[in-house]
KEMIPA-108327 format. One record per residue (C-alpha): x, y, z; residue in three letters. Coordinates in steps of 0.5 Angstrom, whole numbers, plus 500, padded with zeros to 3 digits. Example, Ala and Ser with C-alpha at 12.3 -4.5 7.8 and 13.67 -1.06 7.14 Angstrom:
2
525491516ALA/527498514SER/
***
This chain:
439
361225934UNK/359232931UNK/357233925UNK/362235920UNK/360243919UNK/360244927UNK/367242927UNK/368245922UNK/366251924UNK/369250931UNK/375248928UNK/377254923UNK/373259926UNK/375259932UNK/382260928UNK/381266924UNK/377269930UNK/383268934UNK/388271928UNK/383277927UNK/383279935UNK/391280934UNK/392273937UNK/399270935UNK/399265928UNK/403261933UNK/399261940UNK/392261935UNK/393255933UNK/395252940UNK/390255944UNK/385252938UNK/388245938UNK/388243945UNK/380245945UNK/379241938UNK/383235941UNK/378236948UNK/372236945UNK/374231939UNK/379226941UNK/377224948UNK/379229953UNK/386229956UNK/387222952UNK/388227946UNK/392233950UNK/397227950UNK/396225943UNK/397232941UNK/404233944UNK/406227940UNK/404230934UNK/407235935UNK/414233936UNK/414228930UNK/411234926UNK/418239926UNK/422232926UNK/423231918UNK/429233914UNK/426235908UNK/425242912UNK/432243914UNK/434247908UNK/430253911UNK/434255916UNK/440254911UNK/438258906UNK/435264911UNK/442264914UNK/445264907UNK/440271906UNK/443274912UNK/450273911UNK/449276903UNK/445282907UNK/449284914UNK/455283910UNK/453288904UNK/455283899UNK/449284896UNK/450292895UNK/456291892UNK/452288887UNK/448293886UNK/453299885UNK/457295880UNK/450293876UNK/449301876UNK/455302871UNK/452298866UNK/445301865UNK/449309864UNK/443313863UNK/438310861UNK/431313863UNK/429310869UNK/435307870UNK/434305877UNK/427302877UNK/431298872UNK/435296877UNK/431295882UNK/428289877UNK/434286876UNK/440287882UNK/433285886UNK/432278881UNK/439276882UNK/439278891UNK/432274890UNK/436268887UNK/442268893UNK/437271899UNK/430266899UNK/427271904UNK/422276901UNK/422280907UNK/429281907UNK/429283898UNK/425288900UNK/428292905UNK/434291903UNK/431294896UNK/428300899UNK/434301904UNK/439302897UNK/435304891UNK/430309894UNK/433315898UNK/437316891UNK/431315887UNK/427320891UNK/433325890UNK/433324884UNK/425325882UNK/422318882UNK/415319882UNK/413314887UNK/409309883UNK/416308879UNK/419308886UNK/415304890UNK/413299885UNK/418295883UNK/421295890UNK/415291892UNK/414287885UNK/422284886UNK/422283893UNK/416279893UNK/420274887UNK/424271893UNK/418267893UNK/418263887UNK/426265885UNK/430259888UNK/431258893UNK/425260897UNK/425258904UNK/417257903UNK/417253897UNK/421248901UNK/416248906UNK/411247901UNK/415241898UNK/415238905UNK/408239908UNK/406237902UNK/410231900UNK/411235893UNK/419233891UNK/422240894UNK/427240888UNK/423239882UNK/418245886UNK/425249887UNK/427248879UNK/421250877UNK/420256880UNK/426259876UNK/423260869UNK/416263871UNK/420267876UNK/425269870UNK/419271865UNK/416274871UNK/422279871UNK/422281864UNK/415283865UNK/417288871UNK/422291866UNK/416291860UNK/412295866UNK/416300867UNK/418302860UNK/411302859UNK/409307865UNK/415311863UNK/413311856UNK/406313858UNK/409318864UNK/415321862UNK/416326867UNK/416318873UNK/423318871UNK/426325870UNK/433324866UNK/439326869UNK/446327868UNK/451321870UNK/457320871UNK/460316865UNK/463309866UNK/468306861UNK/468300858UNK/474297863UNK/470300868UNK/464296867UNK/467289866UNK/472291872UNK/466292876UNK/462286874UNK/468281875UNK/469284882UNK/462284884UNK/457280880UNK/462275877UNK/462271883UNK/456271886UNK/455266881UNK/459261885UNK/453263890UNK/448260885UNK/451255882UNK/451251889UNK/445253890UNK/442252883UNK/447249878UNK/449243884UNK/441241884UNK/440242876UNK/446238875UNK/443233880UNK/449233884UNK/446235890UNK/440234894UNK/435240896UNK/439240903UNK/446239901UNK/446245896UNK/443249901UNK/448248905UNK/454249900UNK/451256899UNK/452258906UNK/459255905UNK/460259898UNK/458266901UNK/462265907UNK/468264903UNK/466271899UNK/465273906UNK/473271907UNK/475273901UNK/472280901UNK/475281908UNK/467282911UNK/467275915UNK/467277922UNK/464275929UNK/459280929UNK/457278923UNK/456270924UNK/452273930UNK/447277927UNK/446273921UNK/446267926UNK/441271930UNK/436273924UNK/436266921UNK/434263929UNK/428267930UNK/425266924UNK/426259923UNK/424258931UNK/417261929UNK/416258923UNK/417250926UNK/412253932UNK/407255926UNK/408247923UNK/407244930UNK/401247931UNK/398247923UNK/400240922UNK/396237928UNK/390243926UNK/390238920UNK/390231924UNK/385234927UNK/381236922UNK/381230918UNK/380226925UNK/373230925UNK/371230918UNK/371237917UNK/376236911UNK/373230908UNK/366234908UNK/369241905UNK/372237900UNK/365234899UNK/361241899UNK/366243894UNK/366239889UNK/359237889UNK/358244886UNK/361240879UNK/366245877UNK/371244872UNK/379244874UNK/380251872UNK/374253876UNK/376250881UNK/383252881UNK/380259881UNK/376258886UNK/383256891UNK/387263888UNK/381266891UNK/381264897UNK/388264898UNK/388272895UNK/383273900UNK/387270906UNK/392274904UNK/389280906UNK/389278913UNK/393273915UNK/401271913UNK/403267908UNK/406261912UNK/399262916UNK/395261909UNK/399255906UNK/398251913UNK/390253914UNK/390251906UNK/394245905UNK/389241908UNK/383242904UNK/387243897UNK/391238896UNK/386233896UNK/383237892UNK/388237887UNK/389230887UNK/382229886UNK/382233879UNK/389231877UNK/393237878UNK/401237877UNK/403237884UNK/409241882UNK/406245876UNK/400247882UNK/406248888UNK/408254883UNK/402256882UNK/401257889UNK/406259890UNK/405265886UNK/399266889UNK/401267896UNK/407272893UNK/401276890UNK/398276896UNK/404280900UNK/402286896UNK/393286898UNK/391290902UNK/390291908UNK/395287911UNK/400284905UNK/406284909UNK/411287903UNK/406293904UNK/408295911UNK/415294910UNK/415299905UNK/411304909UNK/417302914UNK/422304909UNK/419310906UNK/419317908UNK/415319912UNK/408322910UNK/407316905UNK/400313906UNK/398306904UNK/394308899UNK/400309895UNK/403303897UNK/398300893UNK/396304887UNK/404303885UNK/404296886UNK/398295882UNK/400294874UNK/406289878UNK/400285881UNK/397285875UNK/404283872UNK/403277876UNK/396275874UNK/398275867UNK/404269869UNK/398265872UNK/394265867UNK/400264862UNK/402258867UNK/395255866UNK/395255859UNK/403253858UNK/404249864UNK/411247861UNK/413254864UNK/413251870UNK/415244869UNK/420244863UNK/426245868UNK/424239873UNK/422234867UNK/429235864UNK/432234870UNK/428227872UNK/430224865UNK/
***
């Protein structure tokens, strides 16, 4: 048998190499586990062993609430539900100074509770709020920012589609891990607000004032009714259904979709073409992410078939670090990995080695599920490859370098940093929710 740190090194090694030279997440991890299952487990026996750890892997049905909540997000995105909530959110703020910057913060936390997708929290931001905001004068830092700070909210704010996988990967309860990302999300959100007021407050001329146009009272509340009020249907069978324990993660994704093709209905948006696109959409990336699980989960039966995960974990400890170091020492990382891999690719290198780790200091499951979670979310916006970046390079205009990207999304980092901490102090803000709902 090879010593642990050789097929460590072989193991892990070769994947980030292969993940570095631009090679596939999903093709990395195949190429690597038919060489780890030949030299590891018994040549072409263990190629055989491989391909029925494969199937097993995607054969669970805790993960089907993912494709659920990503055609849920499509729906609300190609059917433009979501902008109409935008535009009667709009009213409401008149003209308060940095008005859309607030509005990107909060229409972009309601879309984070009714999409579950990052990707499409940010696009959709940037497509709406940032041709105005330029026109209007925004500073980019002010522009560019908050977009990138809301979108990536979608992580932690139920649903999310990755907290779902985390949750079954990691046998954590996908509902208690789903619950408990609400109120961080929540409180996350107001700091983005006290953000903006205090670079506004500190650069006025960030957000110029304008004339605009004035809405009464009636037109306001006949907005809200018409647009937002029955978004909340949306939530409630996502959220209000599993808080009332009326419903399983699975079920009430599956009522969320049924709710927003009935606001489709009703809005005279549900069309052929939709169902297509939507359906579309949710295919790809449902079919990449069960192709990644089928390769890091036999990456991880590998891994502890050889040793390696055992010997990290007992080189990891052997360092006598309290909880809190070593929990520092996992954000580290995963922050690190953030800079060059995606984070389904992060989550499925990582699980491995943490959680035992996280058993053996006595961590809450649910309580380091968001904590992950956050970590990964804040890894979306690290230079030089954080995926939220490049979306918005793609809807910026043209000319605007990635430097700017990062030094407008830098105080909304920060931001998150700060919830960690928090988290670490007052775990409660992460677990009041799920305990309340056990007892």
């Amino acid at each position: 048998m090879m010593p642990w740190y050789d097929a460590a090194a072989f193991l892990i090694g070769g994947l980030m190499v292969l993940m570095v030279i631009g090679m596939p997440v999903a093709i990395a991890f195949l190429i690597i586990n038919m060489l780890g299952v030949f030299v590891l487990m018994g040549g072409y026996a263990g190629i055989e062993q491989l391909v029925t750890n494969t199937t097993a892997s995607v054969t669970n049905f805790t993960l089907a609430p993912v494709p659920l909540f990503l055609i849920m997000g499509e729906l609300l995105f190609h059917s433009g539900l979501a902008f109409r909530v935008f535009s009667a959110l709009d009213k409401c703020f008149g003209g308060v100074r940095g008005r859309l910057a607030y509005l990107t913060v909060g229409g972009g936390t309601l879309f984070a509770t009714l999409s579950g997708s990052s990707m499409a929290n940010t696009a959709m931001l940037g497509t709406s709020l940032m041709p105005d905001m330029i026109k209007r004068g925004y500073k980019p830092r002010l522009i560019m920012g908050p977009i990138i700070a809301t979108g990536g909210l979608a992580m932690i704010i139920p649903p999310s589609s990755l907290a779902v996988l985390l949750g079954s990967l990691a046998r954590i309860d996908v509902g208690a891990l789903l619950i408990a990302g609400l109120l961080p999300g929540l409180v996350l959100a107001l700091m983005f607000f006290f953000t903006i007021w205090l670079l506004i407050r500190l650069d006025p001329d960030a957000a110029p004032g304008y004339a605009t146009e004035h809405h009464s009272l009636s037109e306001v509340l006949i907005g809200l009714a018409r647009d937002v009020l029955p978004m909340g249907l949306v939530v409630f069978a996502v959220i209000g259904l599993i808080l009332l324990g009326w419903a399983t993660p699975t079920e009430s994704a599956a009522c969320g979709t049924v709710a927003v093709l009935i606001l489709a209905a009703i809005y005279r948006k549900l069309t052929p073409e939709l169902i297509r696109k939507s359906l579309m959409g949710s295919v790809r990336v449902t079919g990449m992410m069960l192709i990644i699980i089928m390769g890091s989960t036999t990456f991880s039966q590998i891994l502890a078939f050889s040793g390696a995960s055992q010997g990290i974990i007992r080189f990891a400890t052997g360092f006598d670090l309290s909880a809190y170091a070593m929990l520092l020492a996992m954000l580290v990382v995963l922050i690190v990995l953030g800079m060059f891999m995606d984070q389904l690719s992060i989550m499925m290198l990582t699980l491995p080695i943490f959680l035992p780790l996280v058993t053996l200091y006595h961590f809450d499951p649910v309580w380091f599920g968001v904590v992950m979670l956050l970590a990964l979310e804040l890894s979306l916006a690290t230079p030089p490859f954080g995926l939220l970046l490049f979306v918005m390079l793609g809807v910026a205009p043209k000319g605007t370098k990635m430097s700017d990207v990062v030094m407008a999304s830098a105080p909304f980092i920060a931001c998150t940093l700060v919830l960690i901490v928090l988290l670490a102090i007052w775990p409660d803000i992460a677990l009041w929710l799920p305990s309340r709902i056990a007892n």
